[in-house]
N, C-alpha and C positions, 0 to 999 in steps of 0.2 A: 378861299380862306387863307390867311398869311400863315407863312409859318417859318419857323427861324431857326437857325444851327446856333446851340450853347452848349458850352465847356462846363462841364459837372465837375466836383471835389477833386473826382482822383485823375483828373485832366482828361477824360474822354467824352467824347462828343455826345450832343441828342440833340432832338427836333422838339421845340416847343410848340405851343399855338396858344397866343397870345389872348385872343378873344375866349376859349376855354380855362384859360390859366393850367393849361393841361402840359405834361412832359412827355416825351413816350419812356423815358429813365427816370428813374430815380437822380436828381439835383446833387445829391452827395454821394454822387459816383455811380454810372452806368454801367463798369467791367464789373465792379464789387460787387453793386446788385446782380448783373448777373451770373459772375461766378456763385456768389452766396445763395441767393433763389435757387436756379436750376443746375449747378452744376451739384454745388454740395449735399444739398439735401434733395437732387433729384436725381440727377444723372449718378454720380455715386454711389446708388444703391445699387447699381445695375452690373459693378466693375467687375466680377466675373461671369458675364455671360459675354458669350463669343459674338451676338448679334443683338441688336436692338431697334424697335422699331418708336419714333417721336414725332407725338403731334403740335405744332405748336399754335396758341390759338396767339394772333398778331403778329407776323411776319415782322414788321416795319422795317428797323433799319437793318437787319441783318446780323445783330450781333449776337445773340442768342445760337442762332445757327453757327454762323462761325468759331466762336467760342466752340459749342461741341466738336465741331467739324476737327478742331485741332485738340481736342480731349479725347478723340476718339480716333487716331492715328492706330493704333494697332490691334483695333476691334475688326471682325471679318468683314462685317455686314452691317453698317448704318443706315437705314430706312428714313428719313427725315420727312415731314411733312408742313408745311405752313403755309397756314390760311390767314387771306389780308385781302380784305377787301376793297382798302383804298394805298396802293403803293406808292412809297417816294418816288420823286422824280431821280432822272440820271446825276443832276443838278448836286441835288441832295446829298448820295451814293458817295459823291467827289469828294464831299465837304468831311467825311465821316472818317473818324483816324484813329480806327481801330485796328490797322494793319499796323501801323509806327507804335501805339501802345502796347497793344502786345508783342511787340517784338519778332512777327512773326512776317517778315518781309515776302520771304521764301512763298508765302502760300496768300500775296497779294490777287495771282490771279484767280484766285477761288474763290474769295472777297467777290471782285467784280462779277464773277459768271453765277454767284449767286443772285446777285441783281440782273445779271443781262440774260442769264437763260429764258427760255421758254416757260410758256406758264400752262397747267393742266395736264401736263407729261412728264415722265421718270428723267431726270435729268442725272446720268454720272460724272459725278466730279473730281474721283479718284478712284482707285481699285474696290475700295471698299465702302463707297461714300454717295450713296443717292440721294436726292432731290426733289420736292414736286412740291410748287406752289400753288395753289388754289385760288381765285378770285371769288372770294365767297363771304357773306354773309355767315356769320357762328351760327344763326339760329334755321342756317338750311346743310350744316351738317348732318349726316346721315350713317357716317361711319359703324359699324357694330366688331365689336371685340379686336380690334385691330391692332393695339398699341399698348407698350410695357408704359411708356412717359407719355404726358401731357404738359407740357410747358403752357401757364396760364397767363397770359401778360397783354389782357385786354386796358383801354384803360379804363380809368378810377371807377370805383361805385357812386361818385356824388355827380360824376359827369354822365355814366351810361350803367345804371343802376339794373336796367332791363337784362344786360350781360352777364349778371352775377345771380341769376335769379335759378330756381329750381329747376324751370324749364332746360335751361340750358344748360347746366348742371347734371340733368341727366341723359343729355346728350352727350356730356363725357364721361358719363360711367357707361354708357353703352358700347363706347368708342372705347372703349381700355378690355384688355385681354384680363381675365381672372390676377387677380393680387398686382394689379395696375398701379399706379400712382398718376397723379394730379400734384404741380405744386403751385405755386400762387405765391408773389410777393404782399399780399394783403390777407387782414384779419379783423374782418368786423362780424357784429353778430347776427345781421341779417344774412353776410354769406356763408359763416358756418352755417345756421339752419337751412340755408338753401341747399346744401354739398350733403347735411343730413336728411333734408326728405327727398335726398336723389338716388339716397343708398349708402353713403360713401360711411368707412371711418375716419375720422380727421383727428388731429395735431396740428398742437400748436407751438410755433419752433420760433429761437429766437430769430427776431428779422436782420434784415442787412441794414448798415453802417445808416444811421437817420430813421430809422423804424422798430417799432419795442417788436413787434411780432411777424409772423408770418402763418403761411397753414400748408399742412401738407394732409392729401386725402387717398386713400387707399380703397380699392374697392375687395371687397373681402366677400370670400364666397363661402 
């Protein structure tokens, strides 16, 4: 299936695929959304605890990770997890300039060894900075109570509609520790209901830069 490197609003890269009309970013800027999505209304909540442990459901291009990876410089203990079942190429990895946007040169090779480590093992990438990518399917997670964050960044519900559904929904409240969080760049009302018969509480937050909303879902005990 083809798939192409495009320049979004706020000049950062993503991978389209043209025969979905699918992006894996947000078109009106990939850092924004994910600063705005997961950093602010999810990782943010977490700014005084010494350690954190995040699941993220779609790996792809790595920015998500990264982004935190450099948000979380002087947390003790970063646990990271991302699950992707279908990885870019090294090809891809090149094309991606997220190191030059953020300005964050210094920590280029963490960029790549995010992509080039090993996959199914704790990978350390800094003093306080772990790693483990999964090759997996979302709906053969199995995790239980394991995780304060949930980065949700499957794509869309009109292209994979199955991913956003109850079912798997409550495979991430199973997977989240007591007063968890789940956040998600999308807000429709099949996925609220779906995040409510999984358990969850949800909110509705304004969305990032090209989107009225967003959700953020809390498992409350």
């Amino acid at each position: 299936m083809k798939r192409e490197i495009i320049i979004t609003d706020d000049g950062s890269t993503t991978i389209r695929i043209p025969e979905w009309d699918e992006n894996y970013h947000s078109t009106h800027g990939a850092i924004q959304e994910t600063k705005h999505v997961f950093i602010k209304n999810g990782l943010d909540l977490f700014h005084n605890q010494d350690s954190i442990s995040i699941l993220e459901i779609g790996f792809g291009t790595g920015l998500n990770a990264f982004i935190t990876f450099l948000e979380t410089l002087n947390k003790e203990k970063v646990n990271y997890v991302g699950v992707e079942a279908y990885p870019i190429s090294a090809d891809e990895v090149l094309q991606m300039n997220y190191v030059s946007e953020l300005q964050a040169t210094d920590f280029k090779p963490i960029f790549e060894t995010m992509h080039n480590c090993s996959w199914e093992i704790v990978n350390q990438l800094k003093t306080n900075f772990y790693l483990t990518k999964r090759k997996q399917f979302f709906q053969d997670i199995e995790d239980k109570n394991n995780y304060d964050l949930i980065y949700f960044d499957a794509f869309g519900f009109p292209l994979q509609p199955e991913l956003w559904s109850e079912v798997i929904f409550k495979k991430m409240y199973d997977a989240l520790l007591p007063n968890g969080v789940l956040v998600t760049y999308a807000c429709r009302t099949p996925i609220k209901n779906a995040m409510l018969a999984a358990g969850f509480s949800i909110e509705k937050l304004p969305g990032a830069p090209g989107k009225r909303e967003m959700l953020r879902a809390t498992k409350r005990l």
